[in-house]
C-alpha positions in Angstrom: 1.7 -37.6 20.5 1.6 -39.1 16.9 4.9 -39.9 15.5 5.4 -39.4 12.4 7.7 -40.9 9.8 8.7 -38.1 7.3 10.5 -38.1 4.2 10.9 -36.1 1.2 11.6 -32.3 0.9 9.2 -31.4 3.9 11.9 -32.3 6.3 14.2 -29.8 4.9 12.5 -27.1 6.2 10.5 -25.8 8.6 9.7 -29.8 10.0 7.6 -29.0 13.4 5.2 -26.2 11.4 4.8 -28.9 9.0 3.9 -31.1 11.3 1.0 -29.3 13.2 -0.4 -28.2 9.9 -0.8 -32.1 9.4 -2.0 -33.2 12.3 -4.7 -30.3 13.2 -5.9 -31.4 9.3 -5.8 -35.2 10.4 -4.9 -36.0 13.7 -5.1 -39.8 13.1 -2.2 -39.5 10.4 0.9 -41.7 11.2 2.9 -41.7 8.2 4.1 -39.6 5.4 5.2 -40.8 2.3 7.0 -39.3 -0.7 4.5 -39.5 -3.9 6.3 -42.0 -6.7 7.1 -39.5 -9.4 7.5 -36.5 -7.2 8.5 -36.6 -4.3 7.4 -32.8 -3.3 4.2 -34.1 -2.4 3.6 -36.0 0.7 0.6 -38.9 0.6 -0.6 -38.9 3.8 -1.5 -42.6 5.7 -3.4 -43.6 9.0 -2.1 -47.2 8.8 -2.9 -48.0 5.3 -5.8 -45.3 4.3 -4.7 -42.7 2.5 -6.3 -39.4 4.1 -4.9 -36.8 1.8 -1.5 -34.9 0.7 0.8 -32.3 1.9 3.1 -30.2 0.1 4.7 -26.9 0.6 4.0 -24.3 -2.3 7.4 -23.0 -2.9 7.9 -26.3 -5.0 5.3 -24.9 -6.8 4.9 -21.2 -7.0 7.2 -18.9 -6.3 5.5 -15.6 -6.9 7.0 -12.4 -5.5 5.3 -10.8 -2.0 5.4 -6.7 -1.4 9.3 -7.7 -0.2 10.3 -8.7 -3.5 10.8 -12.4 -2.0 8.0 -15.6 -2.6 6.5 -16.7 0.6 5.5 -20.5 1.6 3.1 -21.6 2.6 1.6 -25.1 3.6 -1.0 -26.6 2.1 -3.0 -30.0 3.6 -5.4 -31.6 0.7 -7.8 -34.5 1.1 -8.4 -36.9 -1.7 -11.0 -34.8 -2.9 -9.0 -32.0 -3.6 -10.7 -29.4 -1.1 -8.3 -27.7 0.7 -8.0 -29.1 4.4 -5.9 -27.3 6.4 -3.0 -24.5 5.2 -0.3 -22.4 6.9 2.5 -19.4 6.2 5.3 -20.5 7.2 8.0 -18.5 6.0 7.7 -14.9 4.5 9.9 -11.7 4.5 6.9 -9.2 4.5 7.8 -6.0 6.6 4.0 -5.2 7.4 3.8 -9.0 9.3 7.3 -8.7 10.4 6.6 -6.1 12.5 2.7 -4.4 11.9 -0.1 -6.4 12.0 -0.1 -9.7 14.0 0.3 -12.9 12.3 -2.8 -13.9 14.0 -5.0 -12.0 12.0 -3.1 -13.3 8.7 -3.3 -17.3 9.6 -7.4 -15.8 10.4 -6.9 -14.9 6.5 -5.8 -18.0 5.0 -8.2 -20.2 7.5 -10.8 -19.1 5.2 -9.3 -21.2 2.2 -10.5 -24.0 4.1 -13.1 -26.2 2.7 -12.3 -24.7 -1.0 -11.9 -26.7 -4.0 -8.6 -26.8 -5.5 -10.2 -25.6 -8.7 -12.2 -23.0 -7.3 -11.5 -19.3 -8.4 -11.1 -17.1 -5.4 -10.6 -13.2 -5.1 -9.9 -11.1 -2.4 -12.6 -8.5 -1.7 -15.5 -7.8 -3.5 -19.0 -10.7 -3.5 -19.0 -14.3 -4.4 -20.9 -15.3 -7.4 -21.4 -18.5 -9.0 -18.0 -17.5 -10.9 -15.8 -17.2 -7.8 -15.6 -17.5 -4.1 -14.5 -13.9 -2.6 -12.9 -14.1 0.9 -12.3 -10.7 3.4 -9.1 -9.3 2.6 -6.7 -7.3 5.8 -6.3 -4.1 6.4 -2.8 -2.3 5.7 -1.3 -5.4 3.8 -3.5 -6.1 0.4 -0.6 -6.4 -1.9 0.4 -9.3 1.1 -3.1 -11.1 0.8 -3.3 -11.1 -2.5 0.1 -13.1 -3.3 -1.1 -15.2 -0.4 -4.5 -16.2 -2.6 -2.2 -16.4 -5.9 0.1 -18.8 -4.1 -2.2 -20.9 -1.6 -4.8 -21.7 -5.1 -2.7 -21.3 -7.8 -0.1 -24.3 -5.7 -3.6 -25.9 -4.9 -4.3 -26.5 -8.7 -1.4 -27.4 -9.7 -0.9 -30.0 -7.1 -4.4 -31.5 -7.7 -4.7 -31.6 -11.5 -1.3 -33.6 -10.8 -2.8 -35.9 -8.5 -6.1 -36.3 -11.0 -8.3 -34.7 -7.9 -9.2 -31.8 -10.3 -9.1 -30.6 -13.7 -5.8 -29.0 -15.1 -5.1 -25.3 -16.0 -4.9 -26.8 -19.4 -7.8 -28.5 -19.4 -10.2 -26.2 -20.1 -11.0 -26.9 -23.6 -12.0 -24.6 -26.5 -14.7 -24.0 -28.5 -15.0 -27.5 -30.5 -13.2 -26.9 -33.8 -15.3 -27.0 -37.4 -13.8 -29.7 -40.2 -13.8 -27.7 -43.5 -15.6 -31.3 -45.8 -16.6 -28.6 -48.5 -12.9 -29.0 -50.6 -11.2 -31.5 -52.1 -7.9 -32.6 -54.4 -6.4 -35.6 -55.4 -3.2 -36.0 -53.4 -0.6 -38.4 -52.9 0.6 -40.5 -49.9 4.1 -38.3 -49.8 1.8 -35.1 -50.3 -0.1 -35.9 -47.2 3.0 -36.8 -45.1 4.3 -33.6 -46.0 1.7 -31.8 -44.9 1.4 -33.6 -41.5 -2.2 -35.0 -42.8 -0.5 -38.7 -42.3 2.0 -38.5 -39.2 4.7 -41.4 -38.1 6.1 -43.4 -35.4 9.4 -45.0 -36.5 10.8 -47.5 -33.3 13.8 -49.3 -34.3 14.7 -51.9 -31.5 17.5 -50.1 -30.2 15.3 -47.0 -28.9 12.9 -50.0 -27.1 15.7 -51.5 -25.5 16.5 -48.2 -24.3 13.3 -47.8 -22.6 13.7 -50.9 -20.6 16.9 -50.3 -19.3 17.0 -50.7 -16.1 13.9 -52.6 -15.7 12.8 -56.3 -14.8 12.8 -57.3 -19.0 15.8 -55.1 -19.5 17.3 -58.5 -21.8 13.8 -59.5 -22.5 13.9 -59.8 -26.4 17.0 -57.7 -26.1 18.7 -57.0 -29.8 21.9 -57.9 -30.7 24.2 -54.7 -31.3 24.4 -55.2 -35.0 20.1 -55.1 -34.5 19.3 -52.0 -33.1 18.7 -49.6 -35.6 16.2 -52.3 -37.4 12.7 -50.7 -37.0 10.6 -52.7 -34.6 7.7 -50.9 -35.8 7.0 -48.4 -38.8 3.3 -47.1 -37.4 1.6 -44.4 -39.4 -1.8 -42.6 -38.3 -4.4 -40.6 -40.0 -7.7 -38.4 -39.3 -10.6 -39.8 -41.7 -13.4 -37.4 -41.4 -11.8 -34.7 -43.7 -12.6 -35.5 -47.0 -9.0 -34.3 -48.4 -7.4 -36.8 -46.7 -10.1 -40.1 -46.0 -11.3 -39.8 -49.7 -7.4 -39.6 -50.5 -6.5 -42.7 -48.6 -9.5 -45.1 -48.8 -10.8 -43.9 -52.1 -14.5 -43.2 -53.4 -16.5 -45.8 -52.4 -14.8 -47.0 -48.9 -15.0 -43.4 -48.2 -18.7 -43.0 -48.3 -19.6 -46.1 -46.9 -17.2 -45.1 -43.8 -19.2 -41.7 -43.6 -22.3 -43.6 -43.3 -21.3 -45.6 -40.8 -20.0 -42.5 -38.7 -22.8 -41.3 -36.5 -22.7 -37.8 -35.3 -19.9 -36.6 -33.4 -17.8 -39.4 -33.8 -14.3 -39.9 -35.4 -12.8 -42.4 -37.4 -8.3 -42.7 -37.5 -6.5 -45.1 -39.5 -3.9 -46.7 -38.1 -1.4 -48.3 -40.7 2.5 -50.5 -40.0 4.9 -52.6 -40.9 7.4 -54.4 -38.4 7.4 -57.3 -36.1 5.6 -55.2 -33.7 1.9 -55.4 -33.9 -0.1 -52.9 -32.6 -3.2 -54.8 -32.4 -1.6 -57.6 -30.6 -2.0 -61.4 -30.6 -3.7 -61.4 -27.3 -6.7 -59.7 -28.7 -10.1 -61.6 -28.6 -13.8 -60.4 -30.0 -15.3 -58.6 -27.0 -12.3 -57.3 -25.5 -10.0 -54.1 -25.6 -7.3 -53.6 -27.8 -4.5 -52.6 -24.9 -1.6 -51.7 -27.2 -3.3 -48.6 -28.6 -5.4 -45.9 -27.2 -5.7 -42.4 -27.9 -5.4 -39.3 -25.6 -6.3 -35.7 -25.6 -7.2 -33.4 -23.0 -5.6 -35.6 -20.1 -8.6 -38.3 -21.4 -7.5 -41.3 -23.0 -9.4 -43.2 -25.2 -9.6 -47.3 -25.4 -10.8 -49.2 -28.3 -13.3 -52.4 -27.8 -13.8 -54.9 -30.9 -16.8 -52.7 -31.9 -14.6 -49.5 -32.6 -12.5 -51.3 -35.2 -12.9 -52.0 -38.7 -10.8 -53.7 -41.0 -9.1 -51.6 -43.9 -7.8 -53.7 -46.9 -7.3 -51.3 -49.4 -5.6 -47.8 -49.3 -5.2 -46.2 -52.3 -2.9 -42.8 -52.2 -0.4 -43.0 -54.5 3.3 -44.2 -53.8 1.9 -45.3 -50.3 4.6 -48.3 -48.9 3.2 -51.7 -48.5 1.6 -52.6 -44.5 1.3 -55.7 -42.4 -1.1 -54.6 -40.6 -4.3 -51.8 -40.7 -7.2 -51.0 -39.2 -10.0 -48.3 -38.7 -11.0 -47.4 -35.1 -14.0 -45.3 -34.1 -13.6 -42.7 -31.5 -17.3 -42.7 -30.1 -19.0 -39.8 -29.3 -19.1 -39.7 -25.8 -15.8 -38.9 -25.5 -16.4 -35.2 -27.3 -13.1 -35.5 -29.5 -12.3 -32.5 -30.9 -10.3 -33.1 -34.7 -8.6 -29.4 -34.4 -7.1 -30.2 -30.8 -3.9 -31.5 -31.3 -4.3 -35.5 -29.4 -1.8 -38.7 -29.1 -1.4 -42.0 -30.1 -0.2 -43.6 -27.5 1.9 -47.0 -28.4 2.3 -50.1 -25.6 5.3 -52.2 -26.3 5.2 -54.7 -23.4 7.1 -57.7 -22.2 7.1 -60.6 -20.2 9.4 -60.8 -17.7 7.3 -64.0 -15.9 4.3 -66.0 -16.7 1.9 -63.6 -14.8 4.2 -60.6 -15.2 5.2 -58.0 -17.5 6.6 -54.7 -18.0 5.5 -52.1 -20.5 6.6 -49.0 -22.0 4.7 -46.2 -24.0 5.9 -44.9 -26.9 3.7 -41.8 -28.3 2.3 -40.6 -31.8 1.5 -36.8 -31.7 -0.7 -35.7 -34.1 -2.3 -32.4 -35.1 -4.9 -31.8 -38.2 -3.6 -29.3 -40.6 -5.0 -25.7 -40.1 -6.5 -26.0 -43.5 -8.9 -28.4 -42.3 -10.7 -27.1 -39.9 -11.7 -23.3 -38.4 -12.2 -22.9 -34.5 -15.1 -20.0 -33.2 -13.2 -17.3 -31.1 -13.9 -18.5 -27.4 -16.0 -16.1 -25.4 -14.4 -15.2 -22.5 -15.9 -13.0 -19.4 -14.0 -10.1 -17.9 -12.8 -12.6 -14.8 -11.8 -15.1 -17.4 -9.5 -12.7 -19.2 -8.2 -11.5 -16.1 -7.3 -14.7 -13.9 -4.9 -15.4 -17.0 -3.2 -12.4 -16.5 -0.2 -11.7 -14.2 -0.5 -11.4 -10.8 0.2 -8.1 -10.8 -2.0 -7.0 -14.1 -4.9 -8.4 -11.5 -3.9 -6.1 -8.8 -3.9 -3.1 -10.9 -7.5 -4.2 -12.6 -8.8 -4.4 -9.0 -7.2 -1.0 -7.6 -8.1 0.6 -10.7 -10.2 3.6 -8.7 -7.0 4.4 -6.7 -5.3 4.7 -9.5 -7.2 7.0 -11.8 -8.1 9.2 -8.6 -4.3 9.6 -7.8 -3.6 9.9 -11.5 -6.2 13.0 -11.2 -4.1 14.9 -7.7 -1.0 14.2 -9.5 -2.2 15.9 -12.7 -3.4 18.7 -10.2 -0.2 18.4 -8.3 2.1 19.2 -11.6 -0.6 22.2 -12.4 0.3 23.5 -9.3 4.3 23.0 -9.7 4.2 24.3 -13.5 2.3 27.6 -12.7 3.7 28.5 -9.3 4.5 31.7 -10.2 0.4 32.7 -11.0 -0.8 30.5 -8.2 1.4 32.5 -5.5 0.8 36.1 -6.5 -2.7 35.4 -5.3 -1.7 33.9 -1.5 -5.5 33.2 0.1 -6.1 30.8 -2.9 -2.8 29.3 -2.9 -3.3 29.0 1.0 -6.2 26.9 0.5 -5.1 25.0 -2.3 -2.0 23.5 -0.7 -4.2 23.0 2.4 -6.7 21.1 0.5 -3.9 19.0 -0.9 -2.3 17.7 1.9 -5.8 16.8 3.0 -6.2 14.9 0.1 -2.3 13.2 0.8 -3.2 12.7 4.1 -6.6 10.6 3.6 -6.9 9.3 0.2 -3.1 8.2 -0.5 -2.2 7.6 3.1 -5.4 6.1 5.0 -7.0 5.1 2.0 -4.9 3.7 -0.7 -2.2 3.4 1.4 0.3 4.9 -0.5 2.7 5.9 1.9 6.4 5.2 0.3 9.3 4.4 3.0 12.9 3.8 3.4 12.4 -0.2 2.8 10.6 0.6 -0.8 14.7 1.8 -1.3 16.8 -0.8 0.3 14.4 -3.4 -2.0 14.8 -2.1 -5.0 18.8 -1.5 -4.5 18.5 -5.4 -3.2 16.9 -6.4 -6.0 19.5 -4.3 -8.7 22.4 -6.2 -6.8 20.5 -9.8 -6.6 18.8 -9.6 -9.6 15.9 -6.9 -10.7 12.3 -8.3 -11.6 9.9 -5.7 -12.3 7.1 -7.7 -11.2 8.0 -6.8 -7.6 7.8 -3.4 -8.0 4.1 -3.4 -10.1 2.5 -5.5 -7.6 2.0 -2.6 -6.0 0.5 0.2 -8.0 0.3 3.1 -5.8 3.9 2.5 -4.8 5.1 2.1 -8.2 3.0 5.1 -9.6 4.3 7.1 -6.8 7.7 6.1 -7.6 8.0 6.5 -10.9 6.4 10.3 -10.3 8.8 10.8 -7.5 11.7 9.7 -9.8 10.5 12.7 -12.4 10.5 14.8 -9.8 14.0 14.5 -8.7 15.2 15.4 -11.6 13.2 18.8 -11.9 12.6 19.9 -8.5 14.1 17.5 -6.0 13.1 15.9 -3.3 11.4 18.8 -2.0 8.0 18.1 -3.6 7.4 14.6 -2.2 8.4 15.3 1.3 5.7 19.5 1.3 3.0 17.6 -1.3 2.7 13.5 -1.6 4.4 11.9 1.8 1.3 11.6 3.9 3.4 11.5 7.3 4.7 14.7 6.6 0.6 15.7 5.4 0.0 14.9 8.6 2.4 16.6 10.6 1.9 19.8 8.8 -1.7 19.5 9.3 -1.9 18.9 12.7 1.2 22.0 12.9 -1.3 24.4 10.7 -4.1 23.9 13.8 -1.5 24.2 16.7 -0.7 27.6 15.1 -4.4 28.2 15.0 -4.8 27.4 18.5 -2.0 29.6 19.6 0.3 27.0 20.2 3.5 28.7 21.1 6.5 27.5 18.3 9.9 27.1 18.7 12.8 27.7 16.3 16.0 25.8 16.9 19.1 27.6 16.6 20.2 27.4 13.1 24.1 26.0 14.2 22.5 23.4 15.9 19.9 22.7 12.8 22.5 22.5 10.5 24.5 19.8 12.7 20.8 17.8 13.4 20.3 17.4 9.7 23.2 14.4 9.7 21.2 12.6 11.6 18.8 11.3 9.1 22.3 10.3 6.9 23.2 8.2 9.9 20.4 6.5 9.7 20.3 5.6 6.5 23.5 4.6 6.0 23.1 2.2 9.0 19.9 0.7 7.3 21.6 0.3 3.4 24.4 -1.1 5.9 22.2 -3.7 7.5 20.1 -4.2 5.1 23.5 -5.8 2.7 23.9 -8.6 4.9 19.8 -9.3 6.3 17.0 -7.4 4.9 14.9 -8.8 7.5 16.6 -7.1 10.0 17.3 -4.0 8.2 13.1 -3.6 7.8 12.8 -3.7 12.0 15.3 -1.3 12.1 13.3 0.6 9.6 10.5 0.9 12.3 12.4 4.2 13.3 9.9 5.5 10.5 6.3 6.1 12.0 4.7 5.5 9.0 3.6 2.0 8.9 1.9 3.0 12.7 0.5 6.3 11.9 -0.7 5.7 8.0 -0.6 1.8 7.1 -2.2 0.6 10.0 -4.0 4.2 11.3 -2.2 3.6 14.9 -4.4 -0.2 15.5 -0.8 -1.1 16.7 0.9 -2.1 20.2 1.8 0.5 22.4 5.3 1.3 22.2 4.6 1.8 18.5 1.8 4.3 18.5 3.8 5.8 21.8 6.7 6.4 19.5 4.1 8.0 16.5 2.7 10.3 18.6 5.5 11.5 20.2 6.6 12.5 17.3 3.6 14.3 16.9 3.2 15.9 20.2 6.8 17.6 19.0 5.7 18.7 15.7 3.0 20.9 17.3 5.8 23.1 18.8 8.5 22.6 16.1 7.3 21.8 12.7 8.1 18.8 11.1 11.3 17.9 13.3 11.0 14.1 12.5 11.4 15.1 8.4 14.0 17.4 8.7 16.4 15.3 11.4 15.6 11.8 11.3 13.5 10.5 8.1 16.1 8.0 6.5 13.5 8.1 3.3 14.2 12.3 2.8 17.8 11.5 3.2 17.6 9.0 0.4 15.9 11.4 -2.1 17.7 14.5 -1.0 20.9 12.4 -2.0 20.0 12.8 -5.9 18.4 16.2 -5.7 21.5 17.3 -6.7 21.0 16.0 -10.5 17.6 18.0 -10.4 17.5 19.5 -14.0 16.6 23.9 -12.7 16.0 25.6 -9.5 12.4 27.1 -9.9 12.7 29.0 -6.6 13.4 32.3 -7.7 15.7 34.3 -5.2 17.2 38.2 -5.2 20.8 39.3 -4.6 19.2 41.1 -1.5 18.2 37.7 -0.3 20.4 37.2 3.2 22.2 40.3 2.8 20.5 42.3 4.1 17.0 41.0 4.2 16.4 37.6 6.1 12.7 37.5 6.1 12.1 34.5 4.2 15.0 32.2 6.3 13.2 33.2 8.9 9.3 32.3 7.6 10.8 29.3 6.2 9.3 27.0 9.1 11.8 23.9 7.7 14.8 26.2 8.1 15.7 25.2 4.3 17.3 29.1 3.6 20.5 29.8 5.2 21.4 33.2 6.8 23.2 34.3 3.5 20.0 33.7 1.5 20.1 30.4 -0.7 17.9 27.5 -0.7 19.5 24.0 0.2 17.4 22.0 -2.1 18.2 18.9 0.0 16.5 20.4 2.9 13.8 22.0 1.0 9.9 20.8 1.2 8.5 22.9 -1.5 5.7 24.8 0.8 5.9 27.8 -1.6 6.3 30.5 1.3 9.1 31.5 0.3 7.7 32.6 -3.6 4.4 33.3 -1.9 7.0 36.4 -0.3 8.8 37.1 -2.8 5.7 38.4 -5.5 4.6 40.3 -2.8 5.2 44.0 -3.1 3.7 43.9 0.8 6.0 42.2 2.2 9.1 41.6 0.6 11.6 44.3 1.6 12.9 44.4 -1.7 9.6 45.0 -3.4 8.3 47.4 -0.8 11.3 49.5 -1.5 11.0 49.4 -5.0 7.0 50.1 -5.2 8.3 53.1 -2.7 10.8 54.3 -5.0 8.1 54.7 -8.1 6.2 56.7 -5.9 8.6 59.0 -5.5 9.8 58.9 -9.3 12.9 57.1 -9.0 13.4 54.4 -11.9 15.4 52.5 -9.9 14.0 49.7 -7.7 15.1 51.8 -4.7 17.8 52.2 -2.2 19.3 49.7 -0.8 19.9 50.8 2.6 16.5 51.0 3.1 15.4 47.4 2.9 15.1 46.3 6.5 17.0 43.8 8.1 14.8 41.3 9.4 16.7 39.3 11.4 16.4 35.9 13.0 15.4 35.6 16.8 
């Protein structure tokens, strides 16, 4: 067994999963040690070689999963920045917690390995030259997408830090155009005004500062009554714009410095006064100037003897008198782009011993006036535009099918709901219509798009209000939050009723397989209505118990959760253990006799809509005063027992199937209709006797 000498943040969590991550990745690794600078990286050593790094990605990401929490996971990199080895190793997701094996997600993310930090990687779809596309996982691809937005999005970050690959701002723009068509006189406090000329002001007191606690801390130290004398006054200027090199050097040094200029390269005049030189004593012809260089894009830029040219006479007006200036060349190799804001970077060193010093850098940032230059508009493909978007903006780009095909059954659905009353005068249509829905519940927003809501959708979002609301948790799933939002509208005009008869695709199913029982002669049974009415507390139970729970662990409160069948029978289409799909299909075997008994008793979900129902805006169930007393067809038809005996509809128990409406326009049927069409055909006016409705009564 390799021991292993660990240090740093890793050991703070999760130590042992740590460890194996390292040593399947590099089994000949001894020693871990804390990266100088940040210490949330681990360099990892056999002896004295340095194999590669290790790092967990919650130092880096924290993105929100489907629970509304970030997972971490941890990542192994070599020293070329290809991704070695990686590993979940915490995460509150309730499909992994207790659905799909965490095999098959650690088979996920093994497919990261060999990748490039820098590589762009999707989940689903073909690889391309663009982008490497790796197999997503059935029944949790909100999960594996975070996963891929946390395992390279950490990766990145990590290596443009560690110089192994190029940073996510290093991708440069379109090279900006100088504008060398106009030009006006202007003076020296002109162009400092206008940020043409910028400045570096040290006085000794801020470099003594910088050395504090260093080896040459009282190195050249200043006295107190020193430190605000400048040690430096350093001033820096882009040349190749007419309105300011023409300004500062005059005509004819001007054109002679253009000539010299080859194309694509840059001159900058460097100008100060001080004790400080920023050329240095310890130059000589041949060398590098190594007080000054100049950086942009993460590149820095060195002088040699060649780049420099003297400059003796600057001509602005009411410029201050320098000690020192010079011209230096930036040479074309290094694709400087004027319009990109770069820095001057400024080495003030000391010697602490006759081989050693220290050194501190003190920066000039400079950026070229917008008047100066124009920049083309950068063309960017439809996957560049859309890795720079949110997480979840990508997720909705990618399910954008599901959700224009859902938009479409829930524009069909509010058709239906808005003209019940045509729709159920004409019963074999309607029949076939509601069939054909729940159909369409059942496999497109269940199997398919999995869009089956349940009670842990609830306790996260009240979690979230209570420990702080982010709506990115909620759009990262769109069929969930479409579904939502729809459900919340319908609460407030019809209740809970319509999701639990039209969208839930459990309750699709049960009704379903309920409609070909019936077909099949199937004999049904009707519990007792006192005992129904007691049975419906159940589901309350239950949900109090899980909002309960749920307060002090939400990890606990989604196991308990499993007392839905959803995630077996719709998420993961019953490829589940036994005891699972056991459970779902007993559930089932019941609903073929009694219809829909795990909605109307146990389904802590239904509990927590019916709970608002009671703020629903109308009641669009139209009932007569003959309704319970004395006719008590439609409590009996109602095959949810939603009517009580003295007629009225409890919304909170209601599933919307229609039946009852479907009854009540028909002259038929309905007792109170038959009487009336009677009584016309006898002359009455009145809608008839009421003694001669019968009394249908309940068996």
């Amino acid at each position: 067994m390799v021991s292993f000498a660990w240090a740093g943040p890793l050991s703070d969590y999760e130590p042992v999963a740590a460890r194996a991550v390292v040593q399947k990745a590099f089994p000949s690794v001894s020693e871990l040690r804390p990266r100088e600078g940040n210490r949330a990286i681990q360099e990892l050593y056999a002896g004295e070689e340095l194999k590669g790094y290790v790092y967990q990605s919650l130092d880096f990401v924290q993105t929100p999963a489907y629970s509304g929490k970030p997972l971490n996971v941890v990542v192994v990199l070599d020293t070329e920045g290809k991704i070695v080895q990686n590993r979940v190793i915490e995460h509150h997701e309730p499909i992994l917690l207790v659905g799909i094996p965490e095999s098959k997600m650690h088979d996920f993310t093994d497919q990261y390995i060999g990748l490039k930090a820098d590589q762009r990687v999707t989940v689903g779809g073909t690889s391309s030259e663009h982008k490497v596309a790796v197999d997503g996982l059935s029944g949790a691809t909100v999960t594996v997408m975070v996963i891929n937005e946390v395992i390279m999005r950490s990766a990145h970050r990590v290596g443009a830090e560690l110089g192994l690959v190029a940073g996510a701002g290093d991708s440069r723009p379109p090279m900006s155009e100088l504008n060398t068509e106009t030009f006006e006189p202007k003076s020296w406090q002109q162009l400092t005004g206008e940020g043409s000329v910028r400045r570096l002001l040290l006085t000794r007191g801020q470099v003594d500062d910088a050395f504090e606690g260093t080896d040459a801390a009282e190195v050249d130290k200043a006295a107190p009554e020193e430190r605000d004398e400048p040690l430096i006054d350093l001033y820096a200027a882009y040349l190749n714009v007419p309105a300011i090199g023409r300004n500062l050097l005059g005509e004819s040094q001007y054109q002679w410095l253009t000539a010299e200029l080859k194309e694509g390269e840059h001159a900058i005049a460097v100008m100060a006064r001080g004790d400080y030189s920023f050329k240095g004593s310890g130059y000589v012809r041949g060398g590098i100037f190594d007080r000054i260089q100049v950086r942009q894009f993460g590149d820095t830029f060195n002088f040699r003897d060649l780049d420099y040219y003297r400059l003796s006479d600057v001509y602005a007006e009411g410029m201050p008198d320098f000690n020192e200036m010079a011209i230096f060349v930036v040479r074309q190799q290094y694709n400087f782009d004027p319009g990109t804001e770069w820095t001057l970077e400024l080495t003030v060193k000391r010697q602490t011993g006759p081989l050693d010093s220290e050194f501190q850098v003190f920066p000039l940032t400079y950026q070229l006036p917008d008047q100066y230059y124009t920049r083309p508009e950068p063309v960017l493909t439809e996957e560049d535009m859309l890795a720079d978007q949110p997480m979840w903006v990508q997720v909705w780009y990618q399910r954008e099918f599901q959700i224009l095909v859902l938009s479409l059954g829930i524009g069909v659905l509010l058709f239906i709901l808005f003209f019940q009353d045509w729709l159920v005068q004409k019963p074999a249509i309607f029949r076939w219509i509601r069939l054909g829905f729940l159909v369409y519940t059942l496999f497109f927003i269940g199997w398919y798009a999995l869009g089956q809501l349940s009670i842990v959708n609830v306790l996260t979002f009240v979690n979230s209000v209570i420990r702080g609301f982010s709506w990115e948790t909620f759009l990262i799933d769109p069929m969930l939050f479409i579904l939502w939002a729809v459900v919340a509208a319908i609460i407030l005009l019809w209740g809970r009723a319509v999701y639990c008869g039209w969208l839930c695709p459990f309750g699709a199913l049960q009704e379903l397989l309920n409609e070909i029982a019936r077909r099949l002669k199937v004999p049904q049974y009707t519990v007792p209505f006192a005992w129904h009415e007691r049975l419906w507390a159940i589901k309350y139970i239950i949900l109090l118990v899980l909002f309960g729970v749920s307060l002090e662990s939400m990890a606990t409160a989604e196991r308990l959760a499993e007392v839905e069948p959803f995630k077996t029978a719709i998420t993961l289409k019953f490829d589940r253990s036994w005891p699972f799909v056991t459970y779902a299909a007993l559930l089932l075997v019941i609903n073929l006799f009694t219809r829909k008994v795990f909605c109307r008793y146990m389904c802590p979900l239904g509990a927590a809509l019916a709970l608002p129902s009671k703020l629903r805006v109308f009641d669009w169930l139209k009932r007569r005063k003959e309704c319970g007393n004395p006719c008590r067809l439609c409590d009996h038809e109602c095959e949810v027992q939603a009517i009580h005996p003295d007629g009225h509809i409890n919304y909170m128990e209601c599933h919307y199937c229609l039946d009852c409406q479907v009854t009540y326009f028909n002259d038929q049927k309905c007792p109170p209709l038959i009487v009336k069409r009677r009584g016309k055909r006898r002359g009455h006016n009145a809608p008839g006797h009421p003694d001669e409705i019968p009394v249908v009564q309940v068996p």
